[in-house]
Every structure is written in C-alpha cells, then in structure tokens.
C-alpha positions in Angstrom: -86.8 -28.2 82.3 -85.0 -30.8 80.2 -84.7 -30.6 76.6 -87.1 -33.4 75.6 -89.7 -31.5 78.0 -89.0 -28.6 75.9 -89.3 -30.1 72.7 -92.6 -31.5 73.5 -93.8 -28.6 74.7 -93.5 -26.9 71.4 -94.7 -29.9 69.3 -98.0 -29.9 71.1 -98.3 -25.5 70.8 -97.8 -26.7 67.0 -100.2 -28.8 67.0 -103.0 -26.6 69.4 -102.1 -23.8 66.9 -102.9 -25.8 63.5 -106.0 -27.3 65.2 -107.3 -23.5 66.2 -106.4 -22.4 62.6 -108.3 -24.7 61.2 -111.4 -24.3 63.4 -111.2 -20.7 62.3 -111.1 -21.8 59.1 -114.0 -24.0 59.2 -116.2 -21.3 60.7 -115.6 -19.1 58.4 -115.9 -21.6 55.2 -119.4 -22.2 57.2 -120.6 -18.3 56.9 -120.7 -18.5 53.2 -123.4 -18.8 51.3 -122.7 -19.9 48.0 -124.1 -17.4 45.1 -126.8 -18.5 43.3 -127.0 -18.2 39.4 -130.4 -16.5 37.6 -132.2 -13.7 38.6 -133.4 -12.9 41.7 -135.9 -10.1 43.6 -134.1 -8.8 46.7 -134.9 -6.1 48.9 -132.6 -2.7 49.9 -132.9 -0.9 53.1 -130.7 2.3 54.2 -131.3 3.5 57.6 -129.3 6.4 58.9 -131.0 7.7 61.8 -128.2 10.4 61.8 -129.4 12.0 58.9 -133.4 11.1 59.0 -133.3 8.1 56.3 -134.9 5.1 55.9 -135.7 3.8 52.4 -137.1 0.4 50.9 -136.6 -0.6 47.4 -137.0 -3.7 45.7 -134.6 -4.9 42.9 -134.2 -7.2 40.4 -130.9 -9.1 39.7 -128.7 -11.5 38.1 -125.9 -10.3 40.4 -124.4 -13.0 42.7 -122.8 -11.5 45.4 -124.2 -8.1 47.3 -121.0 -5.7 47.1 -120.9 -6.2 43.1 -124.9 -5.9 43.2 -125.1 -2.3 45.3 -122.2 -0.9 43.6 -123.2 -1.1 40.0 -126.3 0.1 41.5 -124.3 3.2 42.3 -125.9 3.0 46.2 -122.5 2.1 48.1 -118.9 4.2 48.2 -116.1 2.2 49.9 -112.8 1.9 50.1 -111.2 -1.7 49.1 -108.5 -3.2 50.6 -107.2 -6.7 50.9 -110.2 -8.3 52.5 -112.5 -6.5 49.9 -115.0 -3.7 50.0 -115.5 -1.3 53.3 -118.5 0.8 52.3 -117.8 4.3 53.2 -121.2 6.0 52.1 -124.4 4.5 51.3 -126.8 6.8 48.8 -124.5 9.7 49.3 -124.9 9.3 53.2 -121.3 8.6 54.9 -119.5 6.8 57.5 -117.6 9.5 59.6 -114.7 8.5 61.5 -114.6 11.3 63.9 -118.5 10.3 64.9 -116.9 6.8 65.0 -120.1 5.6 63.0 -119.7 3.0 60.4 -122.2 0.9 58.0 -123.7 -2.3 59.2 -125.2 -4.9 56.9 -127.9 -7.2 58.0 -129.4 -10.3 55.7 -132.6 -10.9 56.7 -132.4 -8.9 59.7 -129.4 -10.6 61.5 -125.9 -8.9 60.8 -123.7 -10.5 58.5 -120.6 -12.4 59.6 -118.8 -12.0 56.1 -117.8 -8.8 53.9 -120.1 -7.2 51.3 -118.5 -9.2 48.2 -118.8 -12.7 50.3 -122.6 -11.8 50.8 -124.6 -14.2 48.3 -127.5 -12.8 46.9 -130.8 -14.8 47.6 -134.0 -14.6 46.1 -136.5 -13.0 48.6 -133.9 -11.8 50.8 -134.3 -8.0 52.8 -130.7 -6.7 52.7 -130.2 -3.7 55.2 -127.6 -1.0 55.4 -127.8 0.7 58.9 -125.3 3.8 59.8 -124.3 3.1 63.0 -122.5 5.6 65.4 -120.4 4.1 68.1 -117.6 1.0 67.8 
C-alpha cells in the first residue's frame, strides 16, 4: 500500500470516528428532558418482587431532577461515581450483586435511557423503581 493510500485511509477513520461521536452525542443530548421549574405532583413506585413490595405514593415537589428528589426523600441509597448516582437500595430494600439484581427506573412505564440526576421531573409523571434480578 503506498503512503498516500495510507494517509487517506486514516483521514477518512478520522473523520468516520468524529461523525459516530457526534451521533452519540446527539442521541444522548436527545434523552434529556429539560427540568422544569415550580412545583410538581409526581408519582413513586417500588417494586421488589424479591422481597414482596410494591408501594404507590404520590409527592409533591419543587425538585427538578429525580436523583436529587428521591434522595432528600431519604427512599434511594447509591453509590456515586463519575456518571452520577447508582442506587444501591430503594426504602431499605437493596441491589445484591451476588443475586446479580440491580434497580431499574421507568418514567411513565418505559425505562429510562439517562441516570437518576439527568431524570427531569414532570408534573403528572408515574416514576417506578423495579429490583430486578438478572443482567
């Protein structure tokens, strides 16, 4: 292969990698929902099948984003680390490694596709907190 082959070659992986970084980057910008400001009447789920729960409570907040909302609500435990919150335990109920469960959130009944502290909190919105036992 001669050298201008070569060079080319990696000009256009430079190029295929900046274009699939941005994608990725657009995606994800497109998963957030920007907080709204004022109060707002949400609802909490926790289901744990595991250890016979499922709970419905309805709040009232002037919190804008969900981690910051169920934590000074004292319902999560998590561990934080540099993509934010990991809950860890929800209402004293926790993840186990060794059981490979975990908690999933859903908004509205679909799964989130961001982290707790990127989830906007919505007026109306049913917020659910399911211990799930598998990867």
């Amino acid at each position: 292969m001669t050298k201008t082959k070569k060079t080319a070659l990696i000009i256009a992986g430079i190029v295929l990698l900046i274009a699939a970084v941005t994608g990725m980057w657009l995606v994800y910008q497109s998963n957030i929902t920007p907080a709204a400001a004022g109060t707002k009447t949400i609802t909490v789920k926790v289901i744990s099948d595991r250890d016979g729960v499922n709970t419905e409570n309805q709040y009232t907040t002037d919190e804008e984003y969900l981690g910051s909302f169920l934590e000074h609500q004292g319902l999560i435990e998590f561990d934080t680390s540099t993509y934010g919150r990991f809950i860890t335990g929800v209402m004293g109920y926790k993840a186990n490694t060794e059981e490979q469960s975990w908690w999933n959130i859903l908004v509205d009944g679909a799964s989130a596709t961001t982290g707790v502290d990127e989830i906007a909190v919505s007026d109306g919105s049913v917020y659910t907190l399911q211990l799930v036992i598998g990867w």
